[in-house]
Residue frames relative to the residue before (quaternion, step in Angstrom):
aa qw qx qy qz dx dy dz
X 1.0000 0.0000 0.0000 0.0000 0.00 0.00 0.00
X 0.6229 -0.5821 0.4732 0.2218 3.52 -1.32 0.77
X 0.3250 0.8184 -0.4661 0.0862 3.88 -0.82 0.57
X 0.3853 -0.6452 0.5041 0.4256 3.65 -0.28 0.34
X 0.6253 -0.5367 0.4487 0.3459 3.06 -1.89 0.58
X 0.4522 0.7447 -0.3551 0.3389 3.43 1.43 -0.76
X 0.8669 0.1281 0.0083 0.4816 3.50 0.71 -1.84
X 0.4418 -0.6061 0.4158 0.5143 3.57 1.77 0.58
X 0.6932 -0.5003 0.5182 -0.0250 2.55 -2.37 -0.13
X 0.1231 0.6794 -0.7046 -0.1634 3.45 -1.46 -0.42
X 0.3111 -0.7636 0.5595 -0.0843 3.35 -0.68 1.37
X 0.1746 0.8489 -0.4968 0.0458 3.61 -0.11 1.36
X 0.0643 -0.8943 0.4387 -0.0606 3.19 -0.38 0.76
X 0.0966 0.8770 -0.4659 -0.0676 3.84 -0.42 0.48
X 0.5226 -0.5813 0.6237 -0.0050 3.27 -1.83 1.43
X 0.7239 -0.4304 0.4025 0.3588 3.51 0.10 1.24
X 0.7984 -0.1488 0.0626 0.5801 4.00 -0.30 -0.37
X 0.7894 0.3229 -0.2372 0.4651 3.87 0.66 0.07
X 0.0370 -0.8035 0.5747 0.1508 3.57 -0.95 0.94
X 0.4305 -0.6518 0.5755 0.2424 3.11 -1.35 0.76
X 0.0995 -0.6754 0.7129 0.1603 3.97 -0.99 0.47
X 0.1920 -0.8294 0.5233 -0.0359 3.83 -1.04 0.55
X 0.2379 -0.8282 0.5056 0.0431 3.76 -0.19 1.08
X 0.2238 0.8395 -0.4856 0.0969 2.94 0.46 1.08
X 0.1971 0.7855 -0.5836 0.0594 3.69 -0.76 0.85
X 0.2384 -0.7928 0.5288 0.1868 4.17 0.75 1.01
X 0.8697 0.0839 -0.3029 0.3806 2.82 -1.71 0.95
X 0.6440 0.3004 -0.3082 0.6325 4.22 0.66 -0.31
X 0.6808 -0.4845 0.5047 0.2167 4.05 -0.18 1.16
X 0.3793 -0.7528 0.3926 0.3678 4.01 1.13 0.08
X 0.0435 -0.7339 0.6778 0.0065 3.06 0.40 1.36
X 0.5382 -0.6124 0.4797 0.3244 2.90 -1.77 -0.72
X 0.0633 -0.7475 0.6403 0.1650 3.68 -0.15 0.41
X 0.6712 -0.4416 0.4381 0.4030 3.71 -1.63 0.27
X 0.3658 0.6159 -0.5302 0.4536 3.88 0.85 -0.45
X 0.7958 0.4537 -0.0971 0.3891 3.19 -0.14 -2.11
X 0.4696 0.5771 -0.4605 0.4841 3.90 0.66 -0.60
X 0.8146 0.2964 -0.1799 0.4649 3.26 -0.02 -1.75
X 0.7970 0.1927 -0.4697 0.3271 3.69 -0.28 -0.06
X 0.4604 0.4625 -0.6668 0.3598 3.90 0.78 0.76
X 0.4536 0.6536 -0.4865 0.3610 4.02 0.61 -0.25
X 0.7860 0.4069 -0.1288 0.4472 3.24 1.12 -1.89
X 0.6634 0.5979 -0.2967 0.3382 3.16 1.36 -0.78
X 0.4335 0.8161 -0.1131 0.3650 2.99 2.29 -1.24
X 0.6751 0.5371 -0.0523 0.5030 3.11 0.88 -2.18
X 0.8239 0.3233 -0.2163 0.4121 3.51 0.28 -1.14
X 0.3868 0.6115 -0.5146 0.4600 3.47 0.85 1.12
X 0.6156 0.5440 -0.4210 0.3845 3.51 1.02 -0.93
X 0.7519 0.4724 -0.2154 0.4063 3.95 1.19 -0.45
X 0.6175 0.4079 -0.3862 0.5507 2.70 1.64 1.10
X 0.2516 -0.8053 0.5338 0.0567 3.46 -0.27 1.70
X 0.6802 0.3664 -0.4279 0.4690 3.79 0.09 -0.27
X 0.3927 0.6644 -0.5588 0.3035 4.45 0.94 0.18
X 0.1432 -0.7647 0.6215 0.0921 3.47 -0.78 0.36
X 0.7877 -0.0396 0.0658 0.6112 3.50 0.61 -0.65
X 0.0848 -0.6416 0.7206 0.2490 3.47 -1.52 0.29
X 0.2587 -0.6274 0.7210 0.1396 3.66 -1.46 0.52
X 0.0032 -0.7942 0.6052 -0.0544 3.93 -0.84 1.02
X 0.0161 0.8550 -0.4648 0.2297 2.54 -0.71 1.40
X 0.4854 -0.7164 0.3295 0.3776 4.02 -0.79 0.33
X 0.5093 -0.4533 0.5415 0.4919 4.00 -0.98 -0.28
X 0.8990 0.1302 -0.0115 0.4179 3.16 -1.39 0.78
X 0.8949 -0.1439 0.1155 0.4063 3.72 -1.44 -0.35
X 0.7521 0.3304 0.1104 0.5595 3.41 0.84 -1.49
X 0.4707 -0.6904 0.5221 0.1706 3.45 -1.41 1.51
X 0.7188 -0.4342 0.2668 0.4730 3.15 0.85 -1.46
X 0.4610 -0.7995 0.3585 0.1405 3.14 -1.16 1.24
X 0.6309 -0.4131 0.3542 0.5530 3.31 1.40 0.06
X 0.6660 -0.5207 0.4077 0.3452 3.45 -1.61 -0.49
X 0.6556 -0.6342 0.3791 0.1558 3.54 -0.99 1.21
X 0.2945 -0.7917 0.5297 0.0760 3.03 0.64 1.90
X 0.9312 0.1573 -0.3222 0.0657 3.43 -0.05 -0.29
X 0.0875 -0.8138 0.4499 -0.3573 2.66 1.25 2.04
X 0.8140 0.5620 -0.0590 0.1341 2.36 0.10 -2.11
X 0.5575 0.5179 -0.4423 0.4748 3.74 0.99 -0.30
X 0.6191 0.6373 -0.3367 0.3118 3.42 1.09 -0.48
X 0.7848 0.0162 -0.0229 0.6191 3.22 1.16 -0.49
X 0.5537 0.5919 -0.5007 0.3039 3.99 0.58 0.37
X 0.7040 0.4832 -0.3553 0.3805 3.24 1.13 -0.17
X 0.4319 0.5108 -0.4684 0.5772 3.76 1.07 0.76
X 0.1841 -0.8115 0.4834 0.2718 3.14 -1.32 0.23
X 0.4061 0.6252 -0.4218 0.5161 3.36 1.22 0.23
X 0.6003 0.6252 -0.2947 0.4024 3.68 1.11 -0.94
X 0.6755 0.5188 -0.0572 0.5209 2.94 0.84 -1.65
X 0.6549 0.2937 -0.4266 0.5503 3.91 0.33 -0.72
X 0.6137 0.5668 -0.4122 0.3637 4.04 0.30 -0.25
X 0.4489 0.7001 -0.3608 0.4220 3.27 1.51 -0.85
X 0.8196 0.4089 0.0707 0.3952 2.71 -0.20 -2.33
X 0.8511 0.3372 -0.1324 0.3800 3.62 0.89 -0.48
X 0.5640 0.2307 -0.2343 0.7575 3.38 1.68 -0.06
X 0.8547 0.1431 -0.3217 0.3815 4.08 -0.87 -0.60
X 0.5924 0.5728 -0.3977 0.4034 4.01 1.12 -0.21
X 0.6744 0.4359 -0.1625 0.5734 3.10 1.02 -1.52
X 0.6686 0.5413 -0.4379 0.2610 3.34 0.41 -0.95
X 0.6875 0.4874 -0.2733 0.4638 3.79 1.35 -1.28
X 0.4087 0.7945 -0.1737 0.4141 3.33 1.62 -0.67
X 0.8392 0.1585 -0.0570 0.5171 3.18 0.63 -1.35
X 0.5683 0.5568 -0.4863 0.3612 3.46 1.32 -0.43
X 0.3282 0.6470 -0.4418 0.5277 4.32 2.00 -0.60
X 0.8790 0.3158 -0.1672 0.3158 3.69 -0.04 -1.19
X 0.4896 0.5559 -0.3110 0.5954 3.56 1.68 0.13
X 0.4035 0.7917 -0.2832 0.3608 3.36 0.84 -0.94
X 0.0116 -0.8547 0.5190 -0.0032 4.06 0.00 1.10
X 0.4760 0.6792 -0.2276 0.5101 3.13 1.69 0.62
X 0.2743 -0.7208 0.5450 0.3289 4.14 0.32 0.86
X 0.2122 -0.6791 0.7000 0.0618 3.15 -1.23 0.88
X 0.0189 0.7501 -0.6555 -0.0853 3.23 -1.43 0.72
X 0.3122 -0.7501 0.5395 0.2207 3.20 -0.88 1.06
X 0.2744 -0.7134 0.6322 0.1270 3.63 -1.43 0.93
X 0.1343 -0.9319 0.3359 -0.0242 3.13 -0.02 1.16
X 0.0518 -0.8976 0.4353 -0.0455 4.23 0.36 1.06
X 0.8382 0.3399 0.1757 0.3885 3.49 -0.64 -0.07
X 0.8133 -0.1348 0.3182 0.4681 3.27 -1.34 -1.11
X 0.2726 0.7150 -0.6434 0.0224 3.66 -1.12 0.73
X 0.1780 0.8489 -0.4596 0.1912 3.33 -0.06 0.66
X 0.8217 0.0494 -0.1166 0.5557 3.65 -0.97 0.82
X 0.6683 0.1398 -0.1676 0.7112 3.90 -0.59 -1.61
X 0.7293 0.4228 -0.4646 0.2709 3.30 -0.49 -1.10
X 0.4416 0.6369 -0.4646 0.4284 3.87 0.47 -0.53
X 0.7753 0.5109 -0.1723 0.3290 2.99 0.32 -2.11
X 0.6930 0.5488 -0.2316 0.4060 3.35 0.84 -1.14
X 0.6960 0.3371 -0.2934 0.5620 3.50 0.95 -1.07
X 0.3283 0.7215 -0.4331 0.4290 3.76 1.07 0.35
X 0.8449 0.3494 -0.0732 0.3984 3.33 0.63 -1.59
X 0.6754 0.3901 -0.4084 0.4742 3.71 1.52 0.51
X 0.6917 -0.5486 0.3346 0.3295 2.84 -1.56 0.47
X 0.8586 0.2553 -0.0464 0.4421 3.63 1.20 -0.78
X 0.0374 0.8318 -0.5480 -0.0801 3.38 0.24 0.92
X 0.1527 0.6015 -0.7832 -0.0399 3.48 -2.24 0.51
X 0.1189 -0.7534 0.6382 -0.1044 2.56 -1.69 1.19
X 0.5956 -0.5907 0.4123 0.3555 3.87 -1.46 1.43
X 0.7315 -0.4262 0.3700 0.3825 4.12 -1.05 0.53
X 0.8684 0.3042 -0.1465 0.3630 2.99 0.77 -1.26
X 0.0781 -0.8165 0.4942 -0.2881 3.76 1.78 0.66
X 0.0701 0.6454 -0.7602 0.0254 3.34 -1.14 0.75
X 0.0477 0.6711 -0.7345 -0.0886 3.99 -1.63 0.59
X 0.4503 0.5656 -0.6890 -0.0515 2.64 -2.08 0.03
X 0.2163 -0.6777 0.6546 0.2559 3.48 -1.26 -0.59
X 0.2365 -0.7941 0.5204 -0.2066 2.93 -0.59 2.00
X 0.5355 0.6434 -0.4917 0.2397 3.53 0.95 0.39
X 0.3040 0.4844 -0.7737 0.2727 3.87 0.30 0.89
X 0.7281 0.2958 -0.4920 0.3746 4.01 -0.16 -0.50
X 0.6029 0.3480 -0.5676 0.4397 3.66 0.16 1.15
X 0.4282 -0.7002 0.3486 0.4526 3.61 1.38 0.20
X 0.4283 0.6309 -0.5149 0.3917 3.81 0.45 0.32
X 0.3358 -0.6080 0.6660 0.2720 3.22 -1.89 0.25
X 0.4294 -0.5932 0.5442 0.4092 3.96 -1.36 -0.91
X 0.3933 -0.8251 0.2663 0.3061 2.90 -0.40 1.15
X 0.6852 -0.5825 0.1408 0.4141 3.95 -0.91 0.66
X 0.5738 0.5315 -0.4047 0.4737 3.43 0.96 -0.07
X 0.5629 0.4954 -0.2799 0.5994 3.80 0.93 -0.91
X 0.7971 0.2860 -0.3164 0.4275 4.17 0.15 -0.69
X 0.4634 0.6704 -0.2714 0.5121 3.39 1.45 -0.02
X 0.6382 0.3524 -0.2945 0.6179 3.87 1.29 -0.98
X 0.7397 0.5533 -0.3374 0.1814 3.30 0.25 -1.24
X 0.5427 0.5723 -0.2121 0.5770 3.05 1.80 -1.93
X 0.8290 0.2863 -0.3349 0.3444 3.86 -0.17 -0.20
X 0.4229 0.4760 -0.4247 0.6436 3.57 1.74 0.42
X 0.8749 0.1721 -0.2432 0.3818 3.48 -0.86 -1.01
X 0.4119 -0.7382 0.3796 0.3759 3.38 1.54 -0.39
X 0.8340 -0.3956 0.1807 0.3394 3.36 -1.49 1.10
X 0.7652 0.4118 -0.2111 0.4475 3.64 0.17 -1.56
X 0.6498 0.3989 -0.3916 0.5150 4.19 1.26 -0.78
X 0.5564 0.5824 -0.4303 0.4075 3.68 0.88 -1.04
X 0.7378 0.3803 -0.2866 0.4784 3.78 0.82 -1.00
X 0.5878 0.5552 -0.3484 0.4742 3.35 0.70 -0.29
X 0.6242 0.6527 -0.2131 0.3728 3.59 0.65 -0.89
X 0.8448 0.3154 0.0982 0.4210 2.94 1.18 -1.95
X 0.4878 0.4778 -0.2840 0.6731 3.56 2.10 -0.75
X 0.9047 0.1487 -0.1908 0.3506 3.78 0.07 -0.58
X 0.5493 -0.6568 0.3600 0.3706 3.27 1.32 0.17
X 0.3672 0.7926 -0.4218 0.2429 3.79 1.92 -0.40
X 0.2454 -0.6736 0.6850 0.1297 3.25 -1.30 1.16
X 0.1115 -0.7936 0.5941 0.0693 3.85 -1.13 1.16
X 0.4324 -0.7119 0.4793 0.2766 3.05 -1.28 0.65
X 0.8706 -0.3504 0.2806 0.2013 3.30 -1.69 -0.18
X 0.6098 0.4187 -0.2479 0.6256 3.16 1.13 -1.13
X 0.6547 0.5896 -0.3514 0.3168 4.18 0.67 -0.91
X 0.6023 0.5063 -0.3573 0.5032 3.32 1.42 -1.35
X 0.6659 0.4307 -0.4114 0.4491 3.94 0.23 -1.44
X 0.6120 0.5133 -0.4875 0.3526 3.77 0.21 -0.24
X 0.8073 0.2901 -0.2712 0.4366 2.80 0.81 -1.09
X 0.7435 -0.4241 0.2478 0.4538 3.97 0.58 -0.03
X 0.7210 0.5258 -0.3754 0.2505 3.54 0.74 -0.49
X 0.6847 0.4046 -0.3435 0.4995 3.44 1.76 0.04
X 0.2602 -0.7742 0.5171 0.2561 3.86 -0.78 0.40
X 0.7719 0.2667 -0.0719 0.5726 3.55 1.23 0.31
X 0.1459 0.7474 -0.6443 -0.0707 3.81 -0.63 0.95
X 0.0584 0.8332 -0.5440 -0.0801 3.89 -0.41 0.53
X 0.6288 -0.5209 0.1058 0.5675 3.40 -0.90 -0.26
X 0.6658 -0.3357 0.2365 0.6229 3.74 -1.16 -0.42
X 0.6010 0.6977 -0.2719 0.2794 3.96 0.81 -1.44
X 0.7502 0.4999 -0.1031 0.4204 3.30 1.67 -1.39
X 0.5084 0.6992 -0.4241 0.2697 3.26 1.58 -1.15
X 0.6888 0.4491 -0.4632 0.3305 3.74 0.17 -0.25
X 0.5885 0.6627 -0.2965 0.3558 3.23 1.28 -1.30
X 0.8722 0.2512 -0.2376 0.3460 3.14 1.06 -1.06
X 0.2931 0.7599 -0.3776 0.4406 3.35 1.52 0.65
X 0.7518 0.2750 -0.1703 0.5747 3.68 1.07 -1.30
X 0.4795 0.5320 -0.5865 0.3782 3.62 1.13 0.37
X 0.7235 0.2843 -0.3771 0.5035 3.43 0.54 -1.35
X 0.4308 0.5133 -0.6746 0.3095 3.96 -0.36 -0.06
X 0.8516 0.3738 -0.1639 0.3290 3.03 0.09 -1.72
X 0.4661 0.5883 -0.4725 0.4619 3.89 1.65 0.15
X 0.6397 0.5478 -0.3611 0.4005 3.78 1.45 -0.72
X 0.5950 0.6037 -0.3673 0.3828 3.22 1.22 -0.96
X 0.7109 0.4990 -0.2934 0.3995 4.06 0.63 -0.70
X 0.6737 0.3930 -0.3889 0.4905 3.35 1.45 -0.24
X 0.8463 -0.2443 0.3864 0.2735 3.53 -1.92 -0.37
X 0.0095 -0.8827 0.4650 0.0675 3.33 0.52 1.13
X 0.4976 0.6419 -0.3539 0.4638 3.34 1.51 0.86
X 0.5179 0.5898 -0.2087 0.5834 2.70 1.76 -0.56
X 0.6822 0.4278 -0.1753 0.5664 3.72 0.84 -1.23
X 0.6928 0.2161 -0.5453 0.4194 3.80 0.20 -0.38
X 0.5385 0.5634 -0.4981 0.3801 4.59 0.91 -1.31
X 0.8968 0.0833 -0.3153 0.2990 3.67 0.39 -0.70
X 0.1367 0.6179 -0.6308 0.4490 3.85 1.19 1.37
X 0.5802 0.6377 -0.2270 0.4530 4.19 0.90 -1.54
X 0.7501 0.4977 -0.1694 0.4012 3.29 0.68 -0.96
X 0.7966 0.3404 -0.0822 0.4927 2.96 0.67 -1.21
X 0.5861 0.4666 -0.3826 0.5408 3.64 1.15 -0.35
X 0.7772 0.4628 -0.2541 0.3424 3.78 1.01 -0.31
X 0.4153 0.6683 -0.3243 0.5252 2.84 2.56 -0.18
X 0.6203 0.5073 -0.3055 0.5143 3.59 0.97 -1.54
X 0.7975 0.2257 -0.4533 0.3279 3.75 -0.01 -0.71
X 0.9270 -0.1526 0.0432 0.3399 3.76 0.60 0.16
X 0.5036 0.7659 -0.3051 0.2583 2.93 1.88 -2.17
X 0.2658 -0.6789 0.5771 0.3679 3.48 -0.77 0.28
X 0.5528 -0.6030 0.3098 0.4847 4.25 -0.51 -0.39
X 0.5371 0.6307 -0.4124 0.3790 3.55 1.27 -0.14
X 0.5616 0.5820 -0.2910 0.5110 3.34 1.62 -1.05
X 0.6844 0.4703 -0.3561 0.4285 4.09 0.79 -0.48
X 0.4789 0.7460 -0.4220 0.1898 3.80 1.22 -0.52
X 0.5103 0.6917 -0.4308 0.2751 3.42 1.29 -0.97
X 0.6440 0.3219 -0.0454 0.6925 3.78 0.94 -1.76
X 0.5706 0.5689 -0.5794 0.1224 3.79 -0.28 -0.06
X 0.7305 0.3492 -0.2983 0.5054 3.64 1.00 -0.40
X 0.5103 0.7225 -0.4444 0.1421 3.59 0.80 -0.51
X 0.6083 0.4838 -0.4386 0.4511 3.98 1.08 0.48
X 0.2011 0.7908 -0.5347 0.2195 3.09 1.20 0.79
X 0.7348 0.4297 -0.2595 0.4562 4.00 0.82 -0.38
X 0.5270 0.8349 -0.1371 0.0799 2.44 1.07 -0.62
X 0.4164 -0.7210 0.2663 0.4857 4.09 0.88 0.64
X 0.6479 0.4280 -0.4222 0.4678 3.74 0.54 -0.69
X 0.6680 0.4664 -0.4649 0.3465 3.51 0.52 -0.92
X 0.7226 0.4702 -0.2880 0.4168 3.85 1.13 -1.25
X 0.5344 0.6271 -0.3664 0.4323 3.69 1.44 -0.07
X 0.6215 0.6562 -0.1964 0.3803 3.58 1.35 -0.76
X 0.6891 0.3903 -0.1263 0.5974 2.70 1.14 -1.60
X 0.6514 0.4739 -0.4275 0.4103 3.68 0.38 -0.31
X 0.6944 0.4359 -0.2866 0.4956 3.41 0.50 -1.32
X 0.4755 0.4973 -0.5399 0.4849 4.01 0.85 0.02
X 0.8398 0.3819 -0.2354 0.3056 3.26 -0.17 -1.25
X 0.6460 0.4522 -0.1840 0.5868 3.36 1.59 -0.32
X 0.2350 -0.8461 0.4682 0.0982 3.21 1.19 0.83
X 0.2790 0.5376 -0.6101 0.5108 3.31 0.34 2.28
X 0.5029 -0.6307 0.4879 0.3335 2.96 -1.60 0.79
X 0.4827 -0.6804 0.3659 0.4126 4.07 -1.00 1.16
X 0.1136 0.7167 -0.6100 -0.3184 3.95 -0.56 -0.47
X 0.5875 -0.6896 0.4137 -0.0903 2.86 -2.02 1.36
């Protein structure tokens, strides 16, 4: 996607079965500015029109994923409040939710700085690794703000309740090794490696059943918003003919590798 250097970037790019998204905003740690909101939505969206993708892997320019949101926006429009719910509810959420719509495993590639958006963002995939030296949190009480309730609602049910408070009541910035302890990372490696191991696991999604990967993305995004599983039975069997499903099972029993 297209952006001045002024208000950064998104940077999409695809690798045969893997795309790469990119935060790219030089010299501000890639924050986010509202530019950038809206074209991950757009950047987000225009993945669905690409049927041979298998994975996207998202990730930041350079050292650092992301620094949060481009504070010096923000007098421009945080001090309205009609402004401000538009923020946070159409171009925040909006890039937000197109990450969490997304029938594509995401793996976040995590460097550096994460912090506030950036939280959020590595919130919204499915697979997170990150370099040793990784730093999170979301420190914006010392700009006096809260997060808004949809955003503390993703984060708190990733990193979980007790880091989500912690994060936000004291402003505490955690490291890398702390988060994988607790669950919200699935990988800490060194800094040198983080990329390496980002395009391993992409490229472990790419060999399976990407029918398999978007029905159970479907699942689970309808589990988080509430659905109970009896309510999913209607469509739950209905790839029963389906060629990948009969390609699995054959190429098991026929001890061969399946292709997809």
């Amino acid at each position: 996607m297209e952006g001045s250097p002024v208000s950064g970037r998104i940077d999409l790019r695809i690798d045969g079965a893997i795309a790469r998204l990119t935060i790219a905003h030089p010299g501000k740690l890639n924050a986010m500015s509202r530019p950038m909101w809206r074209e991950l939505a757009l950047a987000v969206a225009s993945l669905a029109d690409r049927p041979a993708l298998r994975a996207v892997v998202v990730a930041g320019e350079g050292n650092h994923f992301c620094a949060g949101g481009d504070i010096s926006e923000y007098p421009d429009f945080r001090f309205d409040e009609a402004a401000l719910r538009d923020f946070h509810e159409r171009e925040v959420w909006g890039g937000l939710q197109a990450l969490l719509n997304c029938d594509l495993p995401l793996i976040a590639q995590i460097a550096g700085h994460c912090m506030g958006a950036g939280v959020e963002i590595a919130s919204c995939c499915d697979l997170r690794v990150a370099g040793v030296s990784a730093r999170f949190g979301a420190p914006i009480a010392r700009l006096g703000f809260p997060m808004a309730p949809r955003e503390v609602e993703l984060v708190a049910r990733e990193t979980g309740l007790a880091t989500a408070r912690e994060m936000l009541l004291q402003a505490a910035v955690i490291d890398a090794p702390t988060l994988k302890a607790r669950g919200f990372l699935h990988a800490v490696v060194p800094d040198d490696t983080v990329a390496d191991e980002a395009a391993t696991r992409a490229w472990r999604v790419t060999e399976l059943s990407p029918l398999a990967a978007r029905l159970n993305k479907r699942t689970l995004r309808a589990l988080v918003q509430g659905a109970r599983p009896d309510e999913l039975l209607a469509q739950a069997y209905a790839y029963a003919d389906h060629p990948e499903h009969r390609e699995g099972i054959d190429a098991f029993l026929n001890k061969r590798p399946p292709v997809f």
